[in-house]
N, C-alpha and C positions, 0 to 999 in steps of 0.2 A: 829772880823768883825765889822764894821763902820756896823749901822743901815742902813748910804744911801746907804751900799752896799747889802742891803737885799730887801728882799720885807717889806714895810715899814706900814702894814695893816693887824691886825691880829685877828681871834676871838676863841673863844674858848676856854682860858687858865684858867689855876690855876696859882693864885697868891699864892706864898709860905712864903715869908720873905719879910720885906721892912727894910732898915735899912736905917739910917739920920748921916750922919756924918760932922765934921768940924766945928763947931758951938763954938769951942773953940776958933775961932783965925787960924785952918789950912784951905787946901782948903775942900771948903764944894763938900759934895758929897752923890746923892742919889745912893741906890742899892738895885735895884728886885733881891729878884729869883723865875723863873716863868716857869712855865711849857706849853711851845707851842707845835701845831703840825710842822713840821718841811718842808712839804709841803702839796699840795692840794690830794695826795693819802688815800680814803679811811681808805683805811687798815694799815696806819701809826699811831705809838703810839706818845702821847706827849712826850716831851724831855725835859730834865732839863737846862735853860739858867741864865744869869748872867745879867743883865741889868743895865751898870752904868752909869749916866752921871754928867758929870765931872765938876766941876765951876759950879754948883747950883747954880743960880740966886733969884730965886722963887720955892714953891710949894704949891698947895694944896692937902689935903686929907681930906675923907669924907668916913667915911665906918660904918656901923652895923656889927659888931663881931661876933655877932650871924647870922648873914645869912650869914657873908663868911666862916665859920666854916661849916655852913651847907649844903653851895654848894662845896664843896672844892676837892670834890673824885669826881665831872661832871663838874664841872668848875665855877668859880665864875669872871672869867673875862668873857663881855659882849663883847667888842672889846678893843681894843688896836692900837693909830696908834701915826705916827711920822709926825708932821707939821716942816718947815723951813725957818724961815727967815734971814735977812740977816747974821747975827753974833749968831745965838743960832739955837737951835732945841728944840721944846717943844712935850712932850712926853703928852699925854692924854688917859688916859684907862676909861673904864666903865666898872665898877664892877657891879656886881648884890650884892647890897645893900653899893654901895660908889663908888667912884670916887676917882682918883689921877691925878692930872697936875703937869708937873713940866717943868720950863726951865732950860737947863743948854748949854755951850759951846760946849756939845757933847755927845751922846750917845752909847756906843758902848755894842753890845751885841754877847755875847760869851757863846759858847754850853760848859755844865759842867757835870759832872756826876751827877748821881741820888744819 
């Protein structure tokens, strides 16, 4: 699933993994894996997803290890959303204790097992 095909506004999560790839010469590539609620129902558990986006242009990161360890079992994502303009999509999260921006050609996020 295309993010523009989702609700593109998110809060609540645990961030699980961030991984940085392509920095050797292939295409560069960020990848979350993040645990969101899956909608606005109460009584729904978070879900395990996949967050990649693809042709990395830019990113930044900014986090204390220690507070996102800390928050991590209630949630250490503050919100989460997707901005777009004409030729990219830049993903912007707020952590409780960091931040990550990143732009790339696309984002696409995909439910995974736990």
């Amino acid at each position: 699933m295309s993010v523009v095909d989702s609700d593109i506004d998110w809060h609540d999560g645990i961030l699980v993994d961030i991984r940085l790839s392509g920095l050797a010469g292939e295409v560069q590539e960020l990848a979350l894996v993040i645990d969101l609620y899956p909608d606005n129902d109460p009584n729904s558990k978070r879900r395990r997803y996949l967050c990649i986006g693809a042709k990395l242009s830019r990113f930044l990161l900014s986090g204390d290890v220690a507070r996102l360890l800390k928050n991590r079992s209630v949630g250490n994502i503050c919100s989460m959303r997707v901005e777009f303009t004409a030729d990219s999509e830049i993903l912007v999260i707020d952590l409780f204790g960091g931040m990550i921006e990143a732009e790339a050609a696309s984002f696409q996020l995909t439910e995974t097992s736990a």
